[in-house]
C-alpha positions as CSV (number, residue, x, y, z in Angstrom):
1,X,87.5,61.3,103.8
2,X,91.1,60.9,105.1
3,X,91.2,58.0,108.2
4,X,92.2,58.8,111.2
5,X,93.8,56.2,113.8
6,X,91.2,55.2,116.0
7,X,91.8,55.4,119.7
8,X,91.3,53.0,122.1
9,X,88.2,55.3,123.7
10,X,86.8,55.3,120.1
11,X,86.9,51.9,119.7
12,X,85.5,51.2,123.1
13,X,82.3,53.3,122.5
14,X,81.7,51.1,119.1
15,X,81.6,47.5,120.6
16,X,80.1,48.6,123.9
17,X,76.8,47.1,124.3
18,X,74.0,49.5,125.0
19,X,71.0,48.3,127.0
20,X,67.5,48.4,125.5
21,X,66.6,52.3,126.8
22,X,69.8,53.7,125.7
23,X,69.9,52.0,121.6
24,X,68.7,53.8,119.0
25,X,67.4,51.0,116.7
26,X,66.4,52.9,114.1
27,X,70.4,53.5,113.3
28,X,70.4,49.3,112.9
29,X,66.7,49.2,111.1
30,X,68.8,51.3,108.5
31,X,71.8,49.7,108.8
32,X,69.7,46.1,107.4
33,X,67.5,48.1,105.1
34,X,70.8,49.4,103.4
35,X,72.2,45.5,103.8
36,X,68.8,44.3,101.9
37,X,68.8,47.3,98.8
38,X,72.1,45.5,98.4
39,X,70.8,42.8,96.8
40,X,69.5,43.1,93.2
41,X,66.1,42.2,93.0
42,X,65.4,42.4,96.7
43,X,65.3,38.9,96.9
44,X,64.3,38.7,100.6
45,X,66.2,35.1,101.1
46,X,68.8,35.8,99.3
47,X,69.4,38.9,101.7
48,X,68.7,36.8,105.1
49,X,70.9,34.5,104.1
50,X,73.9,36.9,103.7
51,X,72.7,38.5,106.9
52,X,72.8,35.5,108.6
53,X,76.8,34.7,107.9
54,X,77.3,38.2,109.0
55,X,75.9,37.7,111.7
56,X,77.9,34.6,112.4
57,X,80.9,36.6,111.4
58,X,79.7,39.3,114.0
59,X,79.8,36.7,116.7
60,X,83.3,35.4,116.1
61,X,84.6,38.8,115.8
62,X,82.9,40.4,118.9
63,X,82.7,37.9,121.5
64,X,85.8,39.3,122.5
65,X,86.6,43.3,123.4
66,X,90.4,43.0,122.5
67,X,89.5,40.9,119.1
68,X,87.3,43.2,118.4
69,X,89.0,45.9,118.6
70,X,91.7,44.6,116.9
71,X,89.7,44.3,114.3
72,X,88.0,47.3,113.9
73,X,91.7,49.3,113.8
74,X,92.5,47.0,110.7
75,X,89.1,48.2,109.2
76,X,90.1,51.4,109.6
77,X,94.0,51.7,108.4
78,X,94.0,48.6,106.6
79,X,97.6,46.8,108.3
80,X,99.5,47.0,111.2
81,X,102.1,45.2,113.2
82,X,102.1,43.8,117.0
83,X,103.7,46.7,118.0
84,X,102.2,49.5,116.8
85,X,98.3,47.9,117.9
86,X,99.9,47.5,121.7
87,X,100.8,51.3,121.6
88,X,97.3,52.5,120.3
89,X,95.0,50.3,121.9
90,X,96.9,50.3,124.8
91,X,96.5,46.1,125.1
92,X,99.1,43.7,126.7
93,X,102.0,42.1,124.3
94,X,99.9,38.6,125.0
95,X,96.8,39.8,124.4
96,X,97.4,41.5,120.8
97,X,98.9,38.4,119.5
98,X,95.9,36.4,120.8
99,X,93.3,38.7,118.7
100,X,95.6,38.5,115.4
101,X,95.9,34.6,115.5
102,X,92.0,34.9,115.7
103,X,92.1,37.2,113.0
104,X,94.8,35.0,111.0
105,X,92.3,31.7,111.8
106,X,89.7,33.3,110.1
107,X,91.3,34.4,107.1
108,X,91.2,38.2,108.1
109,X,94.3,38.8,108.2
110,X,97.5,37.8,105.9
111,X,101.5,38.5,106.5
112,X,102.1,41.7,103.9
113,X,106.1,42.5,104.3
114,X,108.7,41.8,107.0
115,X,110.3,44.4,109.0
116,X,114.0,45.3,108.5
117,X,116.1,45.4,111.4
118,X,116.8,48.2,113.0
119,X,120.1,49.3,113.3
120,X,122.0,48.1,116.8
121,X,118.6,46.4,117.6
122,X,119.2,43.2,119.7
123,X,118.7,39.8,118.1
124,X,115.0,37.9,117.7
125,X,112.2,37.3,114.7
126,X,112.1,40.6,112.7
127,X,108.1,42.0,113.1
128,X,105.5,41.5,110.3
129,X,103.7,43.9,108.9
130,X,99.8,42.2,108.7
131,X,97.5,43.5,106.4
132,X,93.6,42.8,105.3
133,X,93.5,40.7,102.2
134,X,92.3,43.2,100.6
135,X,95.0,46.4,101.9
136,X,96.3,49.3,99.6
137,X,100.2,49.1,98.8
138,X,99.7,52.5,100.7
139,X,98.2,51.2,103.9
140,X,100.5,48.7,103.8
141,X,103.2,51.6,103.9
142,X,101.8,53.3,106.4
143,X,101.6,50.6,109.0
144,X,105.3,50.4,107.7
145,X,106.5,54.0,108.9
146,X,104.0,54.2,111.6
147,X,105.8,50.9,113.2
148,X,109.6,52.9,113.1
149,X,107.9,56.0,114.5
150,X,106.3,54.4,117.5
151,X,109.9,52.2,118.4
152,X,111.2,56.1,118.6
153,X,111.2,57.0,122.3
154,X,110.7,61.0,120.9
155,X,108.0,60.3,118.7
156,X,106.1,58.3,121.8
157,X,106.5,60.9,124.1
158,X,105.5,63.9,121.4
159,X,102.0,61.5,120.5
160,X,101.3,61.9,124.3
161,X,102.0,65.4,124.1
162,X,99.8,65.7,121.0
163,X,97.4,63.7,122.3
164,X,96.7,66.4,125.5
165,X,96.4,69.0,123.3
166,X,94.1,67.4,121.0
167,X,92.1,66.6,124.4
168,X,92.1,69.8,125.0
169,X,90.8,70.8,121.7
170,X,87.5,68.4,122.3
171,X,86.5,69.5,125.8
172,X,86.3,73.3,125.0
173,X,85.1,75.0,121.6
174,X,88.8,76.2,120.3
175,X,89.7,76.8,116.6
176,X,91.7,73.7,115.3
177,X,94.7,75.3,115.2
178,X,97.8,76.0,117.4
179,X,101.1,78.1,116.6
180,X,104.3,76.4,116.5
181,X,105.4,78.7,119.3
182,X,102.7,77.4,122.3
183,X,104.0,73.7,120.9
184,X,107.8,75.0,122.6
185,X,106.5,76.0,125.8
186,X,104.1,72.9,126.2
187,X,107.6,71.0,125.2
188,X,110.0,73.0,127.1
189,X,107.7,72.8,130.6
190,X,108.0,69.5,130.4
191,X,111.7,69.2,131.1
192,X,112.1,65.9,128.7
193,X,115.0,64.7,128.5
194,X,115.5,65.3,124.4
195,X,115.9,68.1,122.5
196,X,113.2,70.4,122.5
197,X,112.5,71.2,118.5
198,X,113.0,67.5,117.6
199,X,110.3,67.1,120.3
200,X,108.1,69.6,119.4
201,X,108.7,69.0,115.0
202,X,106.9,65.9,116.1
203,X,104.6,66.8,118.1
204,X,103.6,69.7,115.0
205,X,103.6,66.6,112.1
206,X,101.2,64.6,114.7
207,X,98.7,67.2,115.3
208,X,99.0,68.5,111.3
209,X,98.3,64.5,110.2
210,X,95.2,64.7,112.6
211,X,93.4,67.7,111.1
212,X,94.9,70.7,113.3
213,X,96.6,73.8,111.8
214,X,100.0,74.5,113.0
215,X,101.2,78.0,112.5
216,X,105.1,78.7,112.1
């Protein structure tokens, strides 16, 4: 299965904390039976043991919303830079830089590559690309060309504008797929202030990376 960037809704319906009449525990009685067939030989205190660091771990991790949900993006696409969590989990400078010094205290998270300068950019530290000990060379990448597309004034506003449609998409049963055309006249009503195919060649690679068919 092909991940997907996870959105700051997405993330905020996984650490939410449901109240008693609203859980469905039998999702976590499996979730513990799977953790305990881990363990060859179903040695029971073996397996509580292991539990019990995780849920240690559990507590460090989600005490706090914005660590948390740093964390849980890094699960999912492996590394990332400052930047590129502030724009998709819309979270202050300050605040992403707290949650990945947690995340570098604990060992979760290690420097993978520095970012080159780009060109004419004003002076200052060049960004780091941080990764999970344990991220792909292609991860790594991606968080890489991800970073340069979300410094790109066009590719921010054509994410918003694929974001709408893709909104669209969820509220009302549509086929996932959109011509090339509609994507100029959503572009073109818009009156932005760039040109309209660079806008909307963007906006078409956004919603094809995301699952949706664009037809030309």
């Amino acid at each position: 299965m092909r991940k997907k960037d996870l959105s700051k809704r997405d993330i905020e319906k996984s650490v939410s904390f449901l109240s008693d009449d609203e859980c469905n525990f039998g999702d976590y009685v499996e979730l513990y039976r799977r953790l305990l067939l881990l363990d060859e030989g179903n040695k029971v205190l073996s397996a509580l043991s292991k539990i019990k660091k995780l849920l240690s771990f559990n507590e460090k991790i989600f005490s706090s919303p914005s660590v948390a949900e740093t964390f849980m993006y890094f699960c999912l696409n492996g590394a990332a830079t400052a930047w590129v969590l502030q724009n998709k989990l819309n979270i202050p400078e300050a605040t992403t830089y707290r949650a990945m010094k947690r995340l570098r205290a604990l060992g979760i998270l290690v420097p993978a590559i520095k970012v080159s300068k780009v060109k004419n950019s004003k002076g200052g530290p060049r960004p780091t690309v941080w990764a999970l000990k344990n991220a792909s060379t292609e991860e790594i990448s991606a968080a890489l060309r991800l970073h340069f597309r979300t410094i790109s004034p066009k590719y921010r506003v054509a994410e918003e504008i694929a974001q709408t449609i893709m909104d669209e998409y969820s509220d009302i049963m549509r086929p996932q797929e959109i011509s090339y055309r509609e994507i100029m006249i959503r572009v073109r009503e818009l009156h932005i202030p760039f040109r309209i195919p660079d806008i909307a060649n963007l906006t078409a690679q956004y919603l094809h990376e995301n699952g949706i068919k664009v037809w030309r």
